[in-house]
ZAMARGU-4260 file (C-alpha; in steps of 0.2 Angstrom, whole numbers, plus 5000, padded with zeros to 4 digits):
<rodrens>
0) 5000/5148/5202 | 5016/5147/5191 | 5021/5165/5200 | 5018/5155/5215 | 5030/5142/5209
5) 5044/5153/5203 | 5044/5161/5221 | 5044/5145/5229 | 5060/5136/5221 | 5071/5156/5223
10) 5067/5153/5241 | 5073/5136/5242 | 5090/5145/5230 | 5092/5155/5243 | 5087/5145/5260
15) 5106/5134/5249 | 5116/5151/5246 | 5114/5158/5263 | 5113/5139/5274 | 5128/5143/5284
20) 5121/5160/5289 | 5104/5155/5294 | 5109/5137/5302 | 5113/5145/5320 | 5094/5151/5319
25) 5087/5136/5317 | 5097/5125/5330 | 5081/5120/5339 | 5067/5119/5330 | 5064/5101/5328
30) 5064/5101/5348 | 5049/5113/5347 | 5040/5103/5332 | 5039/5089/5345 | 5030/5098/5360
35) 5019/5108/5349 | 5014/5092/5340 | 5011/5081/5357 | 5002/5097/5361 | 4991/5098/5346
40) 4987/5077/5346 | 4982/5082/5364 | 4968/5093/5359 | 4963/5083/5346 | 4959/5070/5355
45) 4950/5079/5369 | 4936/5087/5356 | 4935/5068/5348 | 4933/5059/5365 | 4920/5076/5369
50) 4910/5072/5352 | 4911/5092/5349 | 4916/5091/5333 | 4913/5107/5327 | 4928/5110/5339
55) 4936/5097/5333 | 4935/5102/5314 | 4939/5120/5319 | 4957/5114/5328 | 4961/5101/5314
60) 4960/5115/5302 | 4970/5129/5312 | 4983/5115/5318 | 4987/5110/5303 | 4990/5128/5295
65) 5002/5131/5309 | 5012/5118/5305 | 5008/5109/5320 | 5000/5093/5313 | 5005/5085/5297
70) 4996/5089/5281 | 4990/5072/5280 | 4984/5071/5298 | 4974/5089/5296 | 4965/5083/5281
75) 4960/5066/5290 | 4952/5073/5307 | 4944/5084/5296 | 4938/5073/5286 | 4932/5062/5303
80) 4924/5078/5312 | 4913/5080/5295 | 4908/5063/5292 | 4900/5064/5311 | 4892/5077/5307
85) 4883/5069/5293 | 4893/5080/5279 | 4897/5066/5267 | 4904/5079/5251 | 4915/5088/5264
90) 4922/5073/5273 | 4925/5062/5257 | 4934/5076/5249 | 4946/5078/5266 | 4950/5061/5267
95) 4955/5059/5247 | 4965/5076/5251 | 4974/5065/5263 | 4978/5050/5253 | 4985/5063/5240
100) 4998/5073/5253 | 5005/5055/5260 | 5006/5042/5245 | 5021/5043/5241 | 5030/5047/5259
105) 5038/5032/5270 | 5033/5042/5286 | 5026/5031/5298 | 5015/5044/5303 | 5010/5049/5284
110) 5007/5030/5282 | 4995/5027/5297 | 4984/5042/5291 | 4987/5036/5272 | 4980/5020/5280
115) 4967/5027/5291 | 4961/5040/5277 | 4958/5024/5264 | 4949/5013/5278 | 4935/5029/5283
120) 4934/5032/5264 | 4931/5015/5257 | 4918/5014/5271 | 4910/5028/5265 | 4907/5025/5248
125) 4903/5007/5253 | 4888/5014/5264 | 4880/5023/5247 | 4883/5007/5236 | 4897/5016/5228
130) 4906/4998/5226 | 4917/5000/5208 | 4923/5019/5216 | 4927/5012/5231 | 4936/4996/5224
135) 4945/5008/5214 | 4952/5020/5228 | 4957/5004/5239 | 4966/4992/5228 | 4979/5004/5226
140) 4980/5009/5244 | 4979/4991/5249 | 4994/4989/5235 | 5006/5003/5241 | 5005/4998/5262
145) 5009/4981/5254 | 5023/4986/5246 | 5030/4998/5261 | 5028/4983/5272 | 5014/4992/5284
150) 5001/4979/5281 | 4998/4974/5299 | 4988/4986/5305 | 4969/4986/5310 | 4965/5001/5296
155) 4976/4990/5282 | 4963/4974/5288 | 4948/4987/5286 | 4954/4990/5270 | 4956/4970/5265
160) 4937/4965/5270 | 4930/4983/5261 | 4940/4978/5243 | 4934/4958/5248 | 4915/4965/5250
165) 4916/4976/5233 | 4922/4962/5225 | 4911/4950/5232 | 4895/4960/5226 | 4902/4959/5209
170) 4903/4942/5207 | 4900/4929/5224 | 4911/4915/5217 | 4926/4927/5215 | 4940/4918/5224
175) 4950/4933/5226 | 4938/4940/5236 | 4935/4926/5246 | 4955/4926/5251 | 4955/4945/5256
180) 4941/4942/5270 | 4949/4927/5274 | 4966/4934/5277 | 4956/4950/5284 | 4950/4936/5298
185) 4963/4928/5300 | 4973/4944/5304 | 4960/4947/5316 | 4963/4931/5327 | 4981/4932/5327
190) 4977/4951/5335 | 4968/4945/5347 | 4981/4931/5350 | 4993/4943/5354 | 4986/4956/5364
195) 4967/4946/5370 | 4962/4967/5371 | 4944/4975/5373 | 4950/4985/5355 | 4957/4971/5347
200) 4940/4961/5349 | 4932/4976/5346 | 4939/4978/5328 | 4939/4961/5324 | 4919/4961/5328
205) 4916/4977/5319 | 4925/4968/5305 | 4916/4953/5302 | 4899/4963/5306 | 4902/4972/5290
210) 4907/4955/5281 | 4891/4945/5286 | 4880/4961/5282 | 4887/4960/5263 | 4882/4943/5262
215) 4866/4941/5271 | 4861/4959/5262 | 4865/4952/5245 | 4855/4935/5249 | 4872/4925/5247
220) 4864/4916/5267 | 4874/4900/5265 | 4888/4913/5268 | 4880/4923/5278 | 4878/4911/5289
225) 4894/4905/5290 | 4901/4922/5294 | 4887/4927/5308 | 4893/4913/5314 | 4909/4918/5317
230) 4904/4934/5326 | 4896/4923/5336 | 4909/4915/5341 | 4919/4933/5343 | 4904/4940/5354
235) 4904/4925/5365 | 4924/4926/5369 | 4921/4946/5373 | 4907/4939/5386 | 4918/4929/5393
240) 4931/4939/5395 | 4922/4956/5400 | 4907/4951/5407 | 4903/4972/5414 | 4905/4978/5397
245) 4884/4974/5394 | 4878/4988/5384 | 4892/4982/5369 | 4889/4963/5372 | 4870/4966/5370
250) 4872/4978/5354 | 4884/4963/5347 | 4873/4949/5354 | 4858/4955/5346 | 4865/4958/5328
255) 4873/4941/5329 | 4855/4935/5332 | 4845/4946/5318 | 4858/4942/5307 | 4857/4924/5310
260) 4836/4924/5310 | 4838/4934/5291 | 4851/4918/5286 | 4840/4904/5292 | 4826/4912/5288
265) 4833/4913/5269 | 4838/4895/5267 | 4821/4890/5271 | 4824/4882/5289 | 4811/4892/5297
270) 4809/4886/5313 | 4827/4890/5319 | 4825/4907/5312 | 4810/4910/5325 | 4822/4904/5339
275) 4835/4916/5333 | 4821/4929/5330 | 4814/4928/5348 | 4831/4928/5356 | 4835/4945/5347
280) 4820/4952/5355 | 4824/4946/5373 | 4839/4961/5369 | 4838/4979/5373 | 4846/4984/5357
285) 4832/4976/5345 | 4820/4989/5356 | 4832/5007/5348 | 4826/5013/5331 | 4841/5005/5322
290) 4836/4987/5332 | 4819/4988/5324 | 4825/4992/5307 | 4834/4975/5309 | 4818/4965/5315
295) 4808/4972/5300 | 4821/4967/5289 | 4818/4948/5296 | 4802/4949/5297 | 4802/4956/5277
300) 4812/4940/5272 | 4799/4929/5284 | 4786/4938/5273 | 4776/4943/5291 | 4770/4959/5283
305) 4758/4962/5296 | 4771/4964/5308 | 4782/4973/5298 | 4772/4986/5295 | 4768/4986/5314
310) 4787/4989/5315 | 4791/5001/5304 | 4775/5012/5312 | 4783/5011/5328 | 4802/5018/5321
315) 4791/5031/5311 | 4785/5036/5327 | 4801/5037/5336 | 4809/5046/5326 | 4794/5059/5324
320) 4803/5072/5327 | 4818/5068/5318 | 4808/5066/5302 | 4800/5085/5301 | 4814/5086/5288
325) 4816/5072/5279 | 4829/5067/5268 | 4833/5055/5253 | 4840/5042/5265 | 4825/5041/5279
330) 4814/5040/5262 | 4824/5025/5257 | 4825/5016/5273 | 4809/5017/5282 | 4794/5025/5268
335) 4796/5013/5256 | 4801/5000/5265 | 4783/5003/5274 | 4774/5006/5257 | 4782/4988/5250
340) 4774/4980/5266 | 4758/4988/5262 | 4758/4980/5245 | 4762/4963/5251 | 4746/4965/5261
345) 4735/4972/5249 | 4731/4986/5261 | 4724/4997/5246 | 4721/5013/5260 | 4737/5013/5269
350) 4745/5009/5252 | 4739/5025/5246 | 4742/5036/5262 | 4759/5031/5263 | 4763/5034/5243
355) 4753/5051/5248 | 4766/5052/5262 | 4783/5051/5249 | 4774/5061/5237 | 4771/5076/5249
360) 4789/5074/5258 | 4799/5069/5240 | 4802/5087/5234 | 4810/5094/5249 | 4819/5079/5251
365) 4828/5081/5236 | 4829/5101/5237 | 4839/5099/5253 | 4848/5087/5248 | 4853/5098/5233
370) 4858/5111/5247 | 4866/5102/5258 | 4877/5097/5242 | 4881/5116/5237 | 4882/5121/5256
375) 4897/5106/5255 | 4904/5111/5239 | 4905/5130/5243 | 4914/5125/5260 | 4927/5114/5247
380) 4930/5130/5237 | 4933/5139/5254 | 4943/5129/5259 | 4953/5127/5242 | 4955/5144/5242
385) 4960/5147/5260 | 4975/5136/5256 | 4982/5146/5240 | 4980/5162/5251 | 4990/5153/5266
390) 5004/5146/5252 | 5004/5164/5244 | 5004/5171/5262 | 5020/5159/5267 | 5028/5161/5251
395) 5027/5180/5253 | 5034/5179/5274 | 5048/5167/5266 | 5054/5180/5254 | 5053/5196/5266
400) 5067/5184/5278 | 5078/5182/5263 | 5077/5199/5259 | 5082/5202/5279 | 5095/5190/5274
405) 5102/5199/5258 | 5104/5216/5267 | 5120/5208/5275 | 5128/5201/5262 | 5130/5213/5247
410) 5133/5199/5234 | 5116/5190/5239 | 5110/5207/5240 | 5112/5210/5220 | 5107/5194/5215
415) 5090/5196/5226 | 5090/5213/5216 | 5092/5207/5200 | 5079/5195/5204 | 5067/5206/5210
420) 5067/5215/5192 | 5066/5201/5182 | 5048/5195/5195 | 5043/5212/5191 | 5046/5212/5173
425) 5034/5198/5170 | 5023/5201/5184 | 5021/5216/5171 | 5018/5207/5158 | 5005/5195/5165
430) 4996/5211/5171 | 4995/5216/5149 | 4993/5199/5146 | 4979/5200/5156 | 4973/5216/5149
435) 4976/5208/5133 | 4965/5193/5138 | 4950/5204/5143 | 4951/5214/5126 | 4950/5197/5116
440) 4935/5192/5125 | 4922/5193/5110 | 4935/5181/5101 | 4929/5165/5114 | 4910/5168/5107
445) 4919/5162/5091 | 4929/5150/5095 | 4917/5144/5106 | 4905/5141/5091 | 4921/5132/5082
450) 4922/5120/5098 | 4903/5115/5095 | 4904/5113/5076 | 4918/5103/5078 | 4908/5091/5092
455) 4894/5089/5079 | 4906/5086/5067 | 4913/5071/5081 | 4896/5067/5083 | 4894/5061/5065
460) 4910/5051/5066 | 4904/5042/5079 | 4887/5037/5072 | 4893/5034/5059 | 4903/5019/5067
465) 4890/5010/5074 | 4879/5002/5061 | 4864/5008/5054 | 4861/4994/5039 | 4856/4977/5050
470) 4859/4961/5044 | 4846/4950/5031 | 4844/4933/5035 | 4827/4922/5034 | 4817/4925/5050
475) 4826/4937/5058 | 4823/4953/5061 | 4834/4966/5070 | 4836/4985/5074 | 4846/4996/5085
480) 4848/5014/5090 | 4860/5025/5100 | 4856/5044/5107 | 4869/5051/5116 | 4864/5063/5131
485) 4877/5075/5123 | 4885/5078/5106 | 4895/5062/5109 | 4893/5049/5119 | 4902/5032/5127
490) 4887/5020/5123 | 4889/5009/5106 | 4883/4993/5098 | 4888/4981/5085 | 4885/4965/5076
495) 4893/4951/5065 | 4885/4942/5054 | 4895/4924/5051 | 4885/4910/5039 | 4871/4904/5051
500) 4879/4915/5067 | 4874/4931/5074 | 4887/4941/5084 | 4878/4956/5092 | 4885/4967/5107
505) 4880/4981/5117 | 4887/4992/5131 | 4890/5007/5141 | 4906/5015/5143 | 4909/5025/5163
510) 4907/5046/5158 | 4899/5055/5146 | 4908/5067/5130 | 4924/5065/5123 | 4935/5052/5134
515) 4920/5041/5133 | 4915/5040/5115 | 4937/5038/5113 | 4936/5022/5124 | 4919/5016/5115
520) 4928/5018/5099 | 4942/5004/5106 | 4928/4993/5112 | 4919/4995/5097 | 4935/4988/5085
525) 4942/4976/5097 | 4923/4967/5097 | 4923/4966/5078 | 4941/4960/5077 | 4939/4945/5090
530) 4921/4940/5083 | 4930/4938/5067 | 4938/4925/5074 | 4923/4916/5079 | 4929/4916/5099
535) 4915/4914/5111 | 4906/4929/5120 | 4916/4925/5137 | 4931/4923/5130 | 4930/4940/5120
540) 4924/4948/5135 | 4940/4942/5144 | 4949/4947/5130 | 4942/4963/5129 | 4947/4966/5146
545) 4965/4961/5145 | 4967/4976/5131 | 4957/4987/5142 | 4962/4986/5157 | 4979/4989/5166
550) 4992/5004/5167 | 4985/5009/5151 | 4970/5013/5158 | 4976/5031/5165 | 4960/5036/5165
555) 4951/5023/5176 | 4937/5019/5162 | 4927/5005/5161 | 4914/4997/5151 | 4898/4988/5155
560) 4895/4975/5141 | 4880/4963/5135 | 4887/4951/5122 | 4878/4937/5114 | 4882/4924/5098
565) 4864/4915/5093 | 4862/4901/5079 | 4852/4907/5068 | 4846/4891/5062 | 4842/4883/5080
570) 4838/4898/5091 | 4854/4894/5101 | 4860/4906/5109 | 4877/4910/5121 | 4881/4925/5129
575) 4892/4935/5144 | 4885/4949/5153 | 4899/4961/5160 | 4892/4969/5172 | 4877/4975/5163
580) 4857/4976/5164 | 4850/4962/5161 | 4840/4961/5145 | 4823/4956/5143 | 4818/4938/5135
585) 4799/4938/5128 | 4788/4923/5131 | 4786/4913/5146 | 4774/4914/5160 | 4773/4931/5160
590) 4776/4937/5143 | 4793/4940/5147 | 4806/4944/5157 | 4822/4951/5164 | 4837/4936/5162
595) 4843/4931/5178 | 4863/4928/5176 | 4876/4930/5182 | 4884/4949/5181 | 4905/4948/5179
600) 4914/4960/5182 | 4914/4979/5172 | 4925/4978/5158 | 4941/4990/5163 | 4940/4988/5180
605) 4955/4976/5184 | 4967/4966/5172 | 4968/4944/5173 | 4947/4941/5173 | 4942/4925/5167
610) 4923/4931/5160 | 4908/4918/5163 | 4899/4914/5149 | 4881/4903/5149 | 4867/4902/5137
615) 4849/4899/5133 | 4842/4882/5122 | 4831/4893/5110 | 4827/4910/5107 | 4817/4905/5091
620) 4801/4916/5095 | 4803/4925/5111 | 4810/4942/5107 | 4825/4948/5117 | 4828/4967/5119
625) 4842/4975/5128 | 4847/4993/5132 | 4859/5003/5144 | 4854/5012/5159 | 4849/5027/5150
630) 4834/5018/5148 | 4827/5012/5166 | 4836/5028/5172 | 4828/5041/5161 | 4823/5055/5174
635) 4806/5069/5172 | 4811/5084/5179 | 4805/5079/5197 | 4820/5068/5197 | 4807/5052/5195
640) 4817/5037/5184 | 4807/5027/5170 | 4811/5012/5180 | 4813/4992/5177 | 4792/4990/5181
645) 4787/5000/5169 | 4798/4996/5157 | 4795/4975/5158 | 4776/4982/5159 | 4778/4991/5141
650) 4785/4977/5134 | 4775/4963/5139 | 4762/4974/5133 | 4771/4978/5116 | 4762/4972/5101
655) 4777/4965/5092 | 4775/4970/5073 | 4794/4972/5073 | 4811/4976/5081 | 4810/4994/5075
660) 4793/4998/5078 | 4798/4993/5097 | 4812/5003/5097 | 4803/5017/5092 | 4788/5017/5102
665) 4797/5015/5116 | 4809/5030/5113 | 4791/5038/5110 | 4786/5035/5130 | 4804/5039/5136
670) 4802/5057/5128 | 4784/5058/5136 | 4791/5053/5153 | 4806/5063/5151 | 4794/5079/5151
675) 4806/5090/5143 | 4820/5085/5156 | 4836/5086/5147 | 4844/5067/5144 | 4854/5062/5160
680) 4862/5049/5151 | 4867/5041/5134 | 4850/5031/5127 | 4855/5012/5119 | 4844/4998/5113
685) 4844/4984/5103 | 4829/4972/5098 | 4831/4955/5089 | 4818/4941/5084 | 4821/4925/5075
690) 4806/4922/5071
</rodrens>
C-alpha cells in the first residue's frame, strides 16, 4: 500500500512538471465525462425500473471502475441493487463505502448520494432494531447536510424522522425527538405545497408510515394515533386528487386502518377499533401475506387468539412454498408469533407441534443464515480486493504515459531514471524485508505468548479495581461478581458506603477487550468521585455522561448503567437506569419482579442529557438483584439464550440464604446452560438485601 502511495504522489509530480506538454491532450475530456455519464445514469436507470438487479449491480460496479459514475454513486446503486436482493452485509457495507468517498466533498452530486446513501442505511439498521448504530451513522450525516445547507431534500427528511424514531425508542418524552419528526412533517406539507405531486405525496406517506409504526409498535398509541391520523389525512388528499391510482390508495387506505384499529384498540376504546378493524378488511391489501400479518397483529393487541391463529395459519400457508427454507426472520415473524397465540389459548397440542415446528426448522435456520453471512463477507473481500488491483492497475497505466512522456524530454527523462532506481532500491529491500519477516517467524510464537501474559496480567489490574470486600452494615447483606468473556472485559461495579447510605452501580460498556475495560476504568472513577459528593443517581448519570460523551469520544463507546442510592435505615431507595436491564425487586404478587422504569439514554451516546431519576418507598425485605446482558443472553451452543423467563423463574424460586449464595448458584445454572459454549459476553451481577 505505501508503494502504492509513493507511486501515486510521482505521478501527480510529474502530471505538474510536464502540464504544459500534456494539456493539448486533454482539451476535451470533460466534454466526453459528460456523455458518457448521461449514458451510464441511462442504463442505470433502465435495469432499476426493469427490477433486474443483478444487472443492475453488475453495471454499477463496471461503470464506476470506468470512471463513468462517481465513486459515491457506484457504491450506492450497489448498495440498492443488493439490498433488493435481500443481501443485507453486502448492501450495508456499499452504502457506508459511500458516505466514506463523499463526506467531505461539496459536489451536489456527491451530496445527493451522501444523502441518499445515509437515508437507505439508517433504514436498514432501523428494520433489524439496530436503533444506537443507526442513530450514530445519522446524526452526523444529518449534521454535515446542515451545515452544507442541503437540508431540503426528500432523503435529508428521511434522515430527520429515522434519527427522531431512534430517539424516540429510547426515551418517548425526548423533546428533541419529538422536534425532528415534526420538522420532518412539516417539510413534507410545504413539499407538497409547492409541487401537489404524486412523489411528493408519496414520500410524505411513506414517511409518517414509518413514524406511526414506531409509535404504535412500541405501545406509545396515544401517539400513534395521533400520527395515523395524519396519514389519514395524507391518503384522503392523494384520493382526491388521483382517484386511478387504486392499487396505492388501497395499500395506504388499509394501513391507515390497521394502524388506527391497533391504536384504539390499545387505549381501550374497543368498539371504534372494530370499525377500523372491519373497514381494513373491506381492502384488497389486508387479503396479501403482509395485510394479514397486520390483522394478526390487531387482532394479537384485541387478544382474539382464536382468530389469530386462524390468521397466521392462512400466511403459513401462502407462503408454503416460500418457507421450504426458512430463515431467522420468517421464524420471528410468523412461528413464534403463532406459537404465543397457541399459549394464549392454552391449545397444549398445537402448542407443542408448532414448538416441534421451530425446533426442527431452527438449525438450518441459523446455518444459512451463517452462510449467507460468509457468502456476503467473501464478496466484500472480493470486492476490497478488486479495487487495490484496479488502483495498482491505474497507478501502473499512469506511470507507463509519463514514462512516454520522459522519452521526449531528456531532463524529465533523468529524473524519471533516477527515480526508477531509487523504487527499485527499496522495492529491494521490502523483497528481504520480507524474507527476513518469514525467517523470524518462530519469534511471533513468543511474542505471542508475551501478548497473553501481559493480558492476564491486565486482567488482574482490573479485578482488582472493582471490589471484592463488601460493605458491613446491620442488616444488609451484599455480594457482587464480574467474569469477563475474555481476559478483560468492559463490564464493572462499585459501591459507596456513606453513614446510613448505600451508593451501589453497575454497568456494561459497548465492546469487549482492551478499549472496553479502558473506558470501564473512567466510568468506574468518575462514579466513586461524584458519589463522594453525595449527588443523586440522575444527576451522576447526567454527569457521567457530560465527561463521556462528546469529541472526546473518538471511539463511539458507550455505557449502559444501573445506579441506585438506598437508605439503609428506611429501605428508601432512588435510582436511574441508563439504558440498562432492568433489575429484579423480590416480593410482591409474584415473588418478584423485573422494574418497570423508565430506560434514559446509553451513557456515551450524545453529550447535553438531563438523566431521569425515580425511586422505590422500601426495599427493607424484598431482595433486588441486578446483572448485565451476559446473563439473560448467555448462549448453548445451539445459539439458545438463558433468557429473562428463566431467569425471573430461578429467582422467584431462589431460596434466599444470602446475596452470595444467589450469585453463585446462579453462575452454577449459567455454566450448565452454556454447555461448554464459550462466554459470548462479559457476565455481571449484583445482589443486595436489607433485611
Amino acid at each position: 500500500m505505501k508503494m502504492r502511495t509513493r507511486i501515486h504522489t510521482s505521478a501527480l509530480a510529474w502530471a505538474a512538471v510536464l502540464y504544459f506538454a500534456v494539456l493539448p491532450l486533454t482539451g476535451c475530456r470533460g466534454t466526453v465525462s459528460k456523455a458518457s455519464s448521461a449514458e451510464a445514469e441511462g442504463m442505470i436507470n433502465t435495469a432499476s425500473q426493469a427490477k433486474d438487479f443483478e444487472r443492475l449491480d453488475a453495471l454499477a460496479d463496471s461503470l464506476g471502475m470506468a470512471g463513468k459514475l462517481s465513486k459515491g454513486e457506484s457504491c450506492y446503486w450497489q448498495g440498492y441493487a443488493n439490498y433488493q436482493m435481500g443481501r443485507r452485509e453486502l448492501a450495508e457495507y456499499y452504502w457506508q463505502e459511500a458516505i466514506r468517498v463523499t463526506e467531505k466533498s461539496t459536489d451536489p452530486n456527491d451530496l445527493a448520494y451522501y444523502a441518499k446513501s445515509g437515508s437507505y442505511l439508517a433504514s436498514q439498521l432501523c428494520r433489524y432494531g439496530e436503533y444506537a448504530s443507526a442513530l450514530h451513522m445519522s446524526l452526523p450525516i444529518i449534521g454535515r447536510l446542515e451545515k452544507v445547507q442541503c437540508d431540503t431534500t426528500s432523503d435529508y427528511t428521511n434522515l430527520l424522522i429515522f434519527a427522531g424514531c431512534c430517539q424516540t425508542y429510547f426515551d418517548k418524552e425526548d423533546p428533541a425527538a419529538a422536534e425532528k419528526l415534526d420538522r420532518a412533517y412539516q417539510m413534507h406539507m410545504d413539499n407538497i405545497q409547492k409541487k401537489a405531486s404524486k412523489a411528493a405525496y408519496r414520500d410524505a406517506v411513506a414517511g409518517i408510515i414509518n413514524i406511526a409504526y414506531v409509535w404504535v409498535y412500541a405501545e406509545g398509541y396515544e401517539k400513534g394515533l395521533f400520527w395515523t391520523e395524519r396519514l389519514g389525512d395524507l391518503v384522503k388528499e392523494y384520493r382526491q386528487k388521483y382517484p386511478d391510482d387504486t392499487n396505492y390508495i388501497d395499500k395506504q387506505w388499509a394501513r391507515y386502518k390497521v394502524f388506527q384499529a391497533i391504536s384504539l384498540e390499545g387505549l381501550g376504546r374497543h368498539a371504534e377499533a372494530e370499525d377500523s378493524y372491519r373497514e381494513y378488511q373491506r381492502t384488497r391489501f389486508s387479503k396479501t401475506t403482509e395485510g394479514l400479518t397486520n390483522a394478526s397483529d390487531y387482532l394479537t393487541v384485541a387478544k382474539r387468539w382464536d382468530e389469530a391463529v386462524a390468521s397466521y395459519r392462512t400466511i403459513m400457508e401462502y407462503l408454503q412454498n416460500e418457507l421450504n427454507i426458512y430463515s431467522l426472520d420468517n421464524i420471528q415473524r410468523y412461528l413464534l408469533k403463532k406459537y404465543r397465540a397457541y399459549q394464549m389459548l392454552g391449545q397444549r397440542d398445537s402448542i407443542n407441534h408448532t414448538a416441534r415446528q421451530i425446533c426442527d426448522v431452527l438449525d438450518s435456520a441459523i446455518i444459512n443464515n451463517k452462510h449467507l453471512d460468509a457468502s456476503e463477507l467473501h464478496s466484500i473481500h472480493v470486492r476490497d480486493m478488486e479495487i487495490v488491483e484496479a488502483e495498482a492497475k491505474s497507478a501502473r497505466q499512469r506511470q507507463i504515459y509519463t514514462a512516454v512522456l520522459v522519452l521526449f524530454l531528456i531532463v524529465a527523462f533523468s529524473i524519471y531514471s533516477i527515480y526508477r532506481r531509487r523504487a527499485e532500491q527499496k522495492l529491494r529491500k521490502a523483497h528481504e524485508a520480507l524474507k527476513e519477516a518469514y525467517d523470524q517467524l518462530e519469534e511471533t510464537t513468543t511474542i505471542k505468548e508475551r501478548m497473553e501474559s501481559e493480558l492476564r496480567i491486565a486482567r488482574d489490574i482490573q479485578m482488582s479495581m472493582v471490589p471484592c470486600l463488601f460493605p458491613v452494615y446491620p442488616g444488609l447483606d451484599m455480594y457482587a461478581s464480574m467474569r469477563p468473556a475474555r481476559e478483560v472485559g468492559g463490564d464493572l461495579y462499585g459501591y459507596l458506603l456513606a453513614g446510613n447510605k448505600l451508593y451501589f452501580a453497575l454497568g456494561d460498556v459497548s465492546g469487549k477487550g482492551v478499549p472496553a475495560s479502558l473506558f470501564m476504568a473512567q466510568a468506574t472513577r468518575l462514579f466513586q468521585t461524584l458519589a463522594k459528593q453525595g449527588m443523586m443517581p440522575a444527576e451522576i448519570c447526567t454527569r457521567i455522561n457530560d465527561a463521556l460523551s462528546g469529541e472526546d469520544n473518538q471511539g463511539n463507546m458507550f455505557v449502559t448503567m444501573f445506579l441506585g442510592l438506598v437508605d439503609l435505615e428506611t429501605g428508601h431507595l432512588w435510582f436511574c437506569n441508563a439504558g440498562h436491564n432492568p433489575p429484579v425487586l423480590g416480593g410482591g404478587e409474584h415473588g418478584g419482579d423485573f422494574i418497570d422504569m423508565l430506560p434514559n439514554f446509553p451513557i456515551g451516546i450524545m453529550p447535553g442529557l438531563e438523566f431521569q431519576g425515580e425511586e422505590i418507598e422500601n426495599i427493607k425485605g424484598r431482595p433486588l438483584f441486578v446483572y448485565t446482558d451476559g446473563l439473560n443472553e448467555a448462549e448453548n451452543p445451539a445459539h439458545e439464550q438463558f433468557g429473562d423467563d428463566r431467569l425471573l423463574h430461578f429467582l422467584r424460586n431462589c431460596k434466599l440464604e444470602s446475596a452470595r449464595q444467589v450469585i453463585e448458584t446462579i453462575t452454577e445454572d449459567v455454566e450448565k446452560h452454556r454447555n461448554g459454549a464459550e462466554p459470548n459476553d462479559d457476565l455481571t451481577m449484583m445482589c443486595l438485601n436489607i433485611k
